[in-house]
N, C-alpha and C positions, 0 to 999 in steps of 0.2 A: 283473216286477211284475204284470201281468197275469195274473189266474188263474181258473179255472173251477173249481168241486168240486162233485162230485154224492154226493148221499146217498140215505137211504130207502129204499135196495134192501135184501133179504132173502128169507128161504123163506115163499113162502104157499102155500096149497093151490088148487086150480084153483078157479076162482068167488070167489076173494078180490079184493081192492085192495091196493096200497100207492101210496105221493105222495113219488115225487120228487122231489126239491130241486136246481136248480144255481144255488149261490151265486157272484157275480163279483165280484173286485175288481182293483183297479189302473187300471180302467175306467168310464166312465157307460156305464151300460147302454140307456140310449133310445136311443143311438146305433147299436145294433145288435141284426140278427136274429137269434134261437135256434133251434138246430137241434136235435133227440135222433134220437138212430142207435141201434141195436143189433146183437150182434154173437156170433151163436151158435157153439157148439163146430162146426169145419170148414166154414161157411158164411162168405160174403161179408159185411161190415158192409153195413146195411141202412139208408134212411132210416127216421123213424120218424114223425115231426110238427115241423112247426117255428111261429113266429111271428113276423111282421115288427117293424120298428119302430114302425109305427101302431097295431100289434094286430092283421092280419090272419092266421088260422090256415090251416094246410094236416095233411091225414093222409093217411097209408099206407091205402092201402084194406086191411091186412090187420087195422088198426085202427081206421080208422071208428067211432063209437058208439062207445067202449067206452077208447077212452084221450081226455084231456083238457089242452091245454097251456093255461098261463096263465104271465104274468109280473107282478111285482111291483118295477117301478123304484123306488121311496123304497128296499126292500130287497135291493136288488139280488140278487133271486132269479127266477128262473124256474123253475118246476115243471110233473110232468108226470103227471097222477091217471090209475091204471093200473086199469083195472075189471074185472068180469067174465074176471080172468084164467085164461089157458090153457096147457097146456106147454108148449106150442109159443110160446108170449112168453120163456122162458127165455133170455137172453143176459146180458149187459153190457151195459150204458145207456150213452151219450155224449153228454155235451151238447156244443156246439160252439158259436163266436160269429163274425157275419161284418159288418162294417160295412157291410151293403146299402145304400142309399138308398131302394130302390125299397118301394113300399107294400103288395108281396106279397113271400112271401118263398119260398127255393126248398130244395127237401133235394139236398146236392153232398156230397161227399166235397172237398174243395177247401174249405169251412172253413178259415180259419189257424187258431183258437184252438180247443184241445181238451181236455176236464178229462178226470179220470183214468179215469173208470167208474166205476159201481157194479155190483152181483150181483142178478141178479133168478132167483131160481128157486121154478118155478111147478109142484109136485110135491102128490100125496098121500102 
């Protein structure tokens, strides 16, 4: 019953945006912090940014400036505005859900809940 689903991935060309989407349901989402991972061709999944239940954010310093997590509890959405993109951002997006309690939140591979991915690729 619990589910995560991420959208809004696609081909942009370098210096573009796209805004991911990860929708939840089976779940209250205040209850818990998000995570986005990505996860390129022969590399390790990577954190990406997360945010707590309070709203506190955390980034990757390879993304810093230039990616943006927000969430939207009435819709149970959390999304993830991808800016200034570069080839090297090219993976598979994952969002993740973890019932933290604490007011900051942390990027783990150890997430229980995982949506499917989406495609980001970042080409001319």
């Amino acid at each position: 019953q619990l589910q995560l689903v991420e959208s809004g991935g696609g081909l942009v060309q370098p210096g573009g945006s796209l805004r991911l989407s990860c929708a939840a349901s089976g779940f209250t989402l205040d209850n818990y912090a998000i995570g986005w991972f990505r996860q390129a061709p022969g590399k390790e999944r990577e954190g990406v940014s997360c945010i707590s239940r309070g709203g506190t954010t955390y980034y990757a310093g390879s993304v810093k400036g230039r990616f943006t997590i927000s969430r939207d509890n009435a819709k149970k959405t959390v999304y993830l505005q991808l800016n200034s993109l570069k080839p090297e951002d090219t993976a598979v997006y994952y969002c993740a859900a973890e019932a933290r309690l604490s007011t900051v939140c942390v990027l783990s591979k150890t997430y229980p809940y995982w949506g499917q991915g989406t495609q980001v690729t970042v080409s001319s």
